[in-house]
C-alpha positions as CSV (number, residue, x, y, z in Angstrom):
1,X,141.2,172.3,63.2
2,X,137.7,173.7,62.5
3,X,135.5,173.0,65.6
4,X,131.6,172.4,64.5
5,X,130.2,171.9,67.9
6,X,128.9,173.7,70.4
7,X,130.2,173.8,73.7
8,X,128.4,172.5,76.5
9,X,127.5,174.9,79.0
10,X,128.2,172.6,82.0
11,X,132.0,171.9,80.5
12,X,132.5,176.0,80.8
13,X,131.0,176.7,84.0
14,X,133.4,173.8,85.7
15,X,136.1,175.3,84.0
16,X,135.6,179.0,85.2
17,X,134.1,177.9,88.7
18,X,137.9,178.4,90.9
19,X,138.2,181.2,89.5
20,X,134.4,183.1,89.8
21,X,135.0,181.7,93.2
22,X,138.3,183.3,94.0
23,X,137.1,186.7,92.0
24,X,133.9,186.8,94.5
25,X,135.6,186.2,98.0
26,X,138.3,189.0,96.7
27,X,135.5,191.5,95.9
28,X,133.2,190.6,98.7
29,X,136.4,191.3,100.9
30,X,137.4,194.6,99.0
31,X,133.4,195.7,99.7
32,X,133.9,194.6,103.3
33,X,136.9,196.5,104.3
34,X,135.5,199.5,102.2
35,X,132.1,199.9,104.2
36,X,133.3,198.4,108.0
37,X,136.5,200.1,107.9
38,X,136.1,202.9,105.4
39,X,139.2,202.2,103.4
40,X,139.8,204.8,101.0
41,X,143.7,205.2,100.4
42,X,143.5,202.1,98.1
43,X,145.5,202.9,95.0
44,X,146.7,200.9,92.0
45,X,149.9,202.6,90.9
46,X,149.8,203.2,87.3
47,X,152.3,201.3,86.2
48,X,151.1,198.1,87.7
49,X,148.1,198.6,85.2
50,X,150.5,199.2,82.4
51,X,152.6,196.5,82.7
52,X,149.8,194.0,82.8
53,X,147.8,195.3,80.3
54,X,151.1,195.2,77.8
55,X,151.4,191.4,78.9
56,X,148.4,190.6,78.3
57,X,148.2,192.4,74.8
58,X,151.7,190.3,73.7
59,X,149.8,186.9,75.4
60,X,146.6,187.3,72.9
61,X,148.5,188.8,70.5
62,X,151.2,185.3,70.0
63,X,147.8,183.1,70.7
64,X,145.9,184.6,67.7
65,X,149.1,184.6,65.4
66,X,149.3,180.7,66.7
67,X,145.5,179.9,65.9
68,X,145.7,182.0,62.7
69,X,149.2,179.8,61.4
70,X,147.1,176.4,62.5
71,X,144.5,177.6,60.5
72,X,146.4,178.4,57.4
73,X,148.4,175.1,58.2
74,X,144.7,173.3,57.4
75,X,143.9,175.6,54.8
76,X,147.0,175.9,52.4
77,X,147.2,172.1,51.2
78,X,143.5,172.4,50.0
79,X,144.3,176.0,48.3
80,X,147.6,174.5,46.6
81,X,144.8,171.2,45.7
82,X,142.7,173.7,44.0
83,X,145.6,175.9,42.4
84,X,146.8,172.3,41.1
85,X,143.1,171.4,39.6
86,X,142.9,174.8,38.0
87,X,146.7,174.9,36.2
88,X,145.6,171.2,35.1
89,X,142.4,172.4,33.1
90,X,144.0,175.4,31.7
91,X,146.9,172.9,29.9
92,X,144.5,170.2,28.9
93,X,142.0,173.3,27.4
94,X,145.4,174.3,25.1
């Protein structure tokens, strides 16, 4: 399904609002400890990064190959329509 409107801005903002809030506090925090308590030993282990960033490459990876078949679902029935229309004038032109 081919969308043709635009999405209102209000509709986005309530849907990202939990989580800019819960991104903010956890920075604000991070900041906090860093300048009062002078916090540098934080670490994140390499693998930890690896591991979610190969997660989240296989999670966009299956949701584009699930848009793109939807899309070719929609697409393929007017494509064999037109293949149809074409064959048809090419026997009644013989």
């Amino acid at each position: 399904m081919l969308l043709n409107k635009r999405i209102p801005l209000g509709y986005t903002i309530r849907k990202i609002w939990p989580e800019f809030l819960l991104v903010t506090i956890i920075s604000n925090v991070v900041v906090y400890l860093d300048k009062n308590f002078n916090v540098n030993d934080y670490a994140l282990p390499l693998t930890i990064a690896a591991i979610i960033g190969t997660a989240i490459s296989l999670v966009l990876a299956f949701r584009t190959a699930q848009a793109y078949d939807r899309w070719w679902d929609d697409v393929s029935p007017r494509a064999n329509e037109v293949q149809r229309v074409v064959i048809s004038r090419q026997v009644l032109k013989d």
